[in-house]
C-alpha positions as CSV (number, residue, x, y, z in Angstrom):
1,X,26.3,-11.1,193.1
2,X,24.3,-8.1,191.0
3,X,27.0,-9.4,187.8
4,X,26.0,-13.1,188.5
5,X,22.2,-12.6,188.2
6,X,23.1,-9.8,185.1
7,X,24.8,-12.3,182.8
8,X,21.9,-14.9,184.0
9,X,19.3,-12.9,182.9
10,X,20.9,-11.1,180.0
11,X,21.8,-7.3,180.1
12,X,18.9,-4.7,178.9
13,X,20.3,-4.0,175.4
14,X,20.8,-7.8,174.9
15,X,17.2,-8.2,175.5
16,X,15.9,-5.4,173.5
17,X,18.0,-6.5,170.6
18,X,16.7,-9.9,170.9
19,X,13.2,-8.9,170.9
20,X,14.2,-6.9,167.8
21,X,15.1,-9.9,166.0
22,X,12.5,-11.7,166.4
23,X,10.2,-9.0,165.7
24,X,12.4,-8.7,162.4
25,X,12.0,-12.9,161.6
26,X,8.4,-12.5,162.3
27,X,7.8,-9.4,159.5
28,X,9.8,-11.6,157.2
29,X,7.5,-14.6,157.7
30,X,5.0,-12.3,157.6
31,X,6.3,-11.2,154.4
32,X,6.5,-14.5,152.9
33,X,3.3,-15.6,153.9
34,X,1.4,-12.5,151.8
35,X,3.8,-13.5,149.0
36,X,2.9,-17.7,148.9
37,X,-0.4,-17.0,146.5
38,X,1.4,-14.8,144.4
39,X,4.3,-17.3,144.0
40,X,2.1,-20.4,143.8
41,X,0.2,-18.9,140.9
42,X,3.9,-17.7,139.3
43,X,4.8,-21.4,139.6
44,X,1.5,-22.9,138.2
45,X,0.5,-20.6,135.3
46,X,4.0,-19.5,134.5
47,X,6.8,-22.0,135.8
48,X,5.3,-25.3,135.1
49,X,3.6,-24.5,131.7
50,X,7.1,-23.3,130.3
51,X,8.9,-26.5,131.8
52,X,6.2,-28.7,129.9
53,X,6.8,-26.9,126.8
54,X,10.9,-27.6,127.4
55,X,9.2,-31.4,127.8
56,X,6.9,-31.3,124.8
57,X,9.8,-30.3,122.2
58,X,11.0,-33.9,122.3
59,X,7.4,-35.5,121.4
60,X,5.3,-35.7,118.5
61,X,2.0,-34.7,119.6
62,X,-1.0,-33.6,117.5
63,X,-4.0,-33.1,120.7
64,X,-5.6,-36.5,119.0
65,X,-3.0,-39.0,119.6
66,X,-0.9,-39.9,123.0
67,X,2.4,-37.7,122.9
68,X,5.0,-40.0,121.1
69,X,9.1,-39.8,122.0
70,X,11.2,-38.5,119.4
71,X,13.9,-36.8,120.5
72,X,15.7,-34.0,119.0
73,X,13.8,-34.9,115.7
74,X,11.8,-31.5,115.9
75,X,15.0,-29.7,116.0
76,X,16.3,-31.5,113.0
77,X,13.0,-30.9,111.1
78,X,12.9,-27.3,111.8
79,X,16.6,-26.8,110.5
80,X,15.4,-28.0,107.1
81,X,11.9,-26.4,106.8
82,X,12.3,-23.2,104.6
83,X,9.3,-21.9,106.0
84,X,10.9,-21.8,109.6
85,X,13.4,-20.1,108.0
86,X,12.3,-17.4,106.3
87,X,10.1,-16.7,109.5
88,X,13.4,-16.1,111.0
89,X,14.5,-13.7,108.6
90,X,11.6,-12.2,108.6
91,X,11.4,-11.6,112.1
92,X,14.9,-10.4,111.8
93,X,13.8,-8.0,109.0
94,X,10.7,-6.4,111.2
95,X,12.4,-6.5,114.7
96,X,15.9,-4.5,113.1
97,X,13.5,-2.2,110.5
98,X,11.0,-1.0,113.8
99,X,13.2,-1.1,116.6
100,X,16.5,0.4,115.1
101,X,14.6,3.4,113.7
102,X,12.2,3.4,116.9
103,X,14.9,4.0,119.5
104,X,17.1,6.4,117.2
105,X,13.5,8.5,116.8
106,X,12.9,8.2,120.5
107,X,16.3,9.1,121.4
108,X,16.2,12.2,118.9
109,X,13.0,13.0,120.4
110,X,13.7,12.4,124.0
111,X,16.7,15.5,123.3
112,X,14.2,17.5,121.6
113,X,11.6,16.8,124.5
114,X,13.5,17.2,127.5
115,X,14.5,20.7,126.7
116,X,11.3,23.2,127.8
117,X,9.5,24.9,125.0
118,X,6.0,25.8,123.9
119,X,4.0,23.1,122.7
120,X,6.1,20.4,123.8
121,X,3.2,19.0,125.9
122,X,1.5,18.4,123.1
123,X,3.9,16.7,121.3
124,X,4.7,14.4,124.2
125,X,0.6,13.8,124.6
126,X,0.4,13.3,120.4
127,X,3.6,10.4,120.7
128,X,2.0,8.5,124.2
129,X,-1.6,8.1,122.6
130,X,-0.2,5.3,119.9
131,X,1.2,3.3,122.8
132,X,-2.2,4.1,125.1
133,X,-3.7,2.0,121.7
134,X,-3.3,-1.7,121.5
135,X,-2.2,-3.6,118.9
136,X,-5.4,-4.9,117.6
137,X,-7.0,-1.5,117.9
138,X,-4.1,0.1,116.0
139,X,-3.5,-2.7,113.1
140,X,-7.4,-2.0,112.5
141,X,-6.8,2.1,112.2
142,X,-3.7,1.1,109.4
143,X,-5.4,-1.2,107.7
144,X,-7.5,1.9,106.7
145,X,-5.0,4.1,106.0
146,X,-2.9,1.4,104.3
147,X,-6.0,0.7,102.0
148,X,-5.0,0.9,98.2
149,X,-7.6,3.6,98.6
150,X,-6.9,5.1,101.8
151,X,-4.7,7.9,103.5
152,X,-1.3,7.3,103.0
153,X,-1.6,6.8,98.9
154,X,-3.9,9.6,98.7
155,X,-1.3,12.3,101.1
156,X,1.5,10.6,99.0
157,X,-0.4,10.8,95.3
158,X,0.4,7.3,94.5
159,X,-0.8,4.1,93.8
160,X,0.5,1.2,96.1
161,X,-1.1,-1.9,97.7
162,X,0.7,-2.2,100.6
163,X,-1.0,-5.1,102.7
164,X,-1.3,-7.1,99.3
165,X,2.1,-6.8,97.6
166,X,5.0,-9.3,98.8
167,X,7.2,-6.0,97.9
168,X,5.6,-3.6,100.3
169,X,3.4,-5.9,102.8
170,X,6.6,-5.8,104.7
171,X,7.6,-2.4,105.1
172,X,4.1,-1.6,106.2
173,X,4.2,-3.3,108.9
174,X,7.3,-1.9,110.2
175,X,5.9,1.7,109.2
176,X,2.9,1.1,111.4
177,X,5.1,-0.4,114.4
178,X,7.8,2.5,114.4
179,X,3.9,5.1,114.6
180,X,3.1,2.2,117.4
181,X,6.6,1.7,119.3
182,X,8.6,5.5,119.3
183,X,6.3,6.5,122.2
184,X,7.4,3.3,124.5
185,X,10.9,4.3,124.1
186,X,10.5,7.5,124.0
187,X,8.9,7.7,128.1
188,X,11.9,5.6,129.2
189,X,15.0,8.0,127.5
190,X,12.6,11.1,128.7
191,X,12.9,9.3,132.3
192,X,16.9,8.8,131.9
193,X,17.3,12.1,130.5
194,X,15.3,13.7,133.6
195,X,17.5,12.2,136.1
196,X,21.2,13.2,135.0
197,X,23.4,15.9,136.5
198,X,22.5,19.3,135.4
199,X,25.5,21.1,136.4
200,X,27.7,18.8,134.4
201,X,25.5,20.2,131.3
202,X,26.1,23.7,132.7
203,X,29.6,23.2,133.3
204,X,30.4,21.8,129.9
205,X,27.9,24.8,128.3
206,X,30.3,27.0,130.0
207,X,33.3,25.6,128.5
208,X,32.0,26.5,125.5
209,X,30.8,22.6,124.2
210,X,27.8,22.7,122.1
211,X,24.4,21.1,122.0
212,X,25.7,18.6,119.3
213,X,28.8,18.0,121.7
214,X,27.5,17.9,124.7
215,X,24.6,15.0,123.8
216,X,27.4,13.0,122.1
217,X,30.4,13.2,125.2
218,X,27.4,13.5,128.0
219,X,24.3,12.2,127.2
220,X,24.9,9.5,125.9
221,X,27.7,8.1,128.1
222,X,25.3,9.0,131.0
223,X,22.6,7.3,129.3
224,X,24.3,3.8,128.9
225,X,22.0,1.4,131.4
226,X,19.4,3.2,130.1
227,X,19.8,2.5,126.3
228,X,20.6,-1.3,127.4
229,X,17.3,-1.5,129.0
230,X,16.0,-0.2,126.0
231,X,17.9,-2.5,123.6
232,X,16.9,-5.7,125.6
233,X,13.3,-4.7,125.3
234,X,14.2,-3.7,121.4
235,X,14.8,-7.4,120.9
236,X,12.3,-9.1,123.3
237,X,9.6,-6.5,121.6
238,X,10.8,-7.6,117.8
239,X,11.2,-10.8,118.4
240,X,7.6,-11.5,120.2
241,X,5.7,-9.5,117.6
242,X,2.7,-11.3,116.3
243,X,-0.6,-9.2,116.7
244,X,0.3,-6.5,113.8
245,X,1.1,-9.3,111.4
246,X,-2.3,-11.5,112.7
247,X,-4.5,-8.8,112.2
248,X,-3.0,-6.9,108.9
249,X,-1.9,-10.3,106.4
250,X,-2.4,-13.1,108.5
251,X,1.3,-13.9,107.7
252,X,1.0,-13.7,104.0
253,X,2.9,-11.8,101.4
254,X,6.0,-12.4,103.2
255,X,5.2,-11.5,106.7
256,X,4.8,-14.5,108.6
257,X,6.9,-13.7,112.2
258,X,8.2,-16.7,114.4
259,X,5.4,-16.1,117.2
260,X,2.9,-16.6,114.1
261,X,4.9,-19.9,112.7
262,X,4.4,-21.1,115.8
263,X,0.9,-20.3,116.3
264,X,0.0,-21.6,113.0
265,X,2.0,-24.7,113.6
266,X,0.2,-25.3,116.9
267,X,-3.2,-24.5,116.2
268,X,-3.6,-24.7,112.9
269,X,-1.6,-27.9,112.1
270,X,-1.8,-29.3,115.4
271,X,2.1,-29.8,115.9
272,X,2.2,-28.8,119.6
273,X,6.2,-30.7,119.5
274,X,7.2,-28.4,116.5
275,X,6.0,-25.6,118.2
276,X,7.3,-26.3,121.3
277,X,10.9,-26.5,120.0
278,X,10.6,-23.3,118.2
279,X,9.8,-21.8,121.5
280,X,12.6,-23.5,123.1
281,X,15.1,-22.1,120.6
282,X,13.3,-18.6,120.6
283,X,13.9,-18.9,124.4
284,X,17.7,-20.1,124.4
285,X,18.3,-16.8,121.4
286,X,17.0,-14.5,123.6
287,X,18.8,-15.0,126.7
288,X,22.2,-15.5,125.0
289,X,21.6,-12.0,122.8
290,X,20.7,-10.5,126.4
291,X,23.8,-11.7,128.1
292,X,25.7,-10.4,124.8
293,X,24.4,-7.3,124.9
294,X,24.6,-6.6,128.7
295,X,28.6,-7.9,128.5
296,X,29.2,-5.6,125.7
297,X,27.9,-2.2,127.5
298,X,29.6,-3.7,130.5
299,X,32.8,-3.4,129.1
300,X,32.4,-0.1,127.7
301,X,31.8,1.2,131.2
């Protein structure tokens, strides 16, 4: 009789893990519930405007005149306009000239950094502040010091006009961005670098492998998922630069960036469907050079 009225009622743990569960579904509702105005204003300010702009590459619209169907004419235009192009290279030019020497310099530095020495807060301090500086803030600094009269010519005891010159507008920029950039890479090595194995250092130290050795076969085998963090931001970084080259030539002299073709191109000459396709294919780039890039460290490991 006691077993009848047992399995009736349910056993003691089955009720307790029953009222577990649903304390468990009600946190996760709860859960959600905190997280619908978060996602609703993901959706509206972030989702939907980059679906319309997916939309928008297939029209002709100038903000004056009712959006006009033209297919994949934008695309077609773009392959043919030189000016696209050599935004492209030239975006290639700054993204591989910064970022490559950034993360080498951040790496170096990160080795440097992470052992303790004297001083070495200061250093850290003296590579953060040009990342605590934004971009409008710091193209204003080097536009002083890149002044035909300014800092840099006077240190160097030449004569250059580096913001005017189609031979040296270029290479200013990605002087000012490396000063600008090192410090961003340089936390997240300093980070990766803090959390691997000492005794694998000691035990390699002890077999006699030196500094050189031990950062080539240790470090940076240990610091693989770091660096391809870092190289995916290398590329999103490059790739989205615009303020720099806004604030220091407007684009001229050779230093017009895709995110500033396609500002100009929207705003300027009111193409919103040209723009929109360039931001399409700046989209589909990026995620296929991400996927490339994680597949390829993948394999190595």
């Amino acid at each position: 009789m006691t077993s009848v009225l047992t399995t009736a009622v349910g056993s003691p743990e089955r009720r307790t893990k029953g009222t577990r569960r649903s304390h468990i579904r009600h946190m996760q509702w709860a859960g959600f519930l905190f997280a619908v105005p978060a996602l609703a204003l993901f959706l509206v300010f972030s989702v939907y405007p980059s679906l319309q702009v997916f939309g928008l590459s297939l029209f002709d619209y100038s903000l004056t005149s009712p959006p006009e169907f033209v297919g994949l004419k934008n695309f077609a235009y773009l392959s043919q306009d030189p000016r696209f192009v050599e935004a492209v290279g030239q975006t290639v030019f700054y993204a591989v000239g910064t970022y490559g020497v950034a993360l080498v310099l951040a790496l170096l530095l990160a080795q440097v950094l992470s052992e303790k020495a004297r001083g070495g807060g200061v250093i850290r301090l003296m590579w953060f502040l040009p990342l605590a500086t934004s971009w409008v803030a710091a193209a204003i600094i080097w536009r002083v010091v890149l002044h035909p009269h300014g800092m840099l010519n006077e240190a160097l005891g030449i004569d250059v006009a580096w913001l005017t010159s189609s031979a040296f507008a270029r290479w200013a920029l990605v002087l000012m961005s490396i000063w600008k950039e090192t410090g961003f890479f340089l936390i997240l090595f300093l980070a990766g670098m803090s959390s691997l194995p000492g005794d694998v250092f000691e035990a390699a130290r002890i077999d006699g492998a030196g500094a050189v050795r031990r950062f080539w076969s240790i470090t940076l085998p240990l610091l693989r998922p770091i660096t391809l963090v870092c190289l995916i931001m290398a590329v999103l970084r490059g790739v989205q630069a615009f303020s720099a080259q806004k604030v220091l030539t407007n684009g001229a002299f050779g230093t017009e960036v895709i995110n500033l073709f396609v500002y100009k191109t929207a705003f300027e000459s009111a193409r919103m469907g040209r723009a929109s396709a360039v931001a399409v294919l700046m989209f589909l780039v990026l995620i296929a050079f991400a996927l490339i890039q994680m597949r390829a460290l993948r394999r190595k490991d």
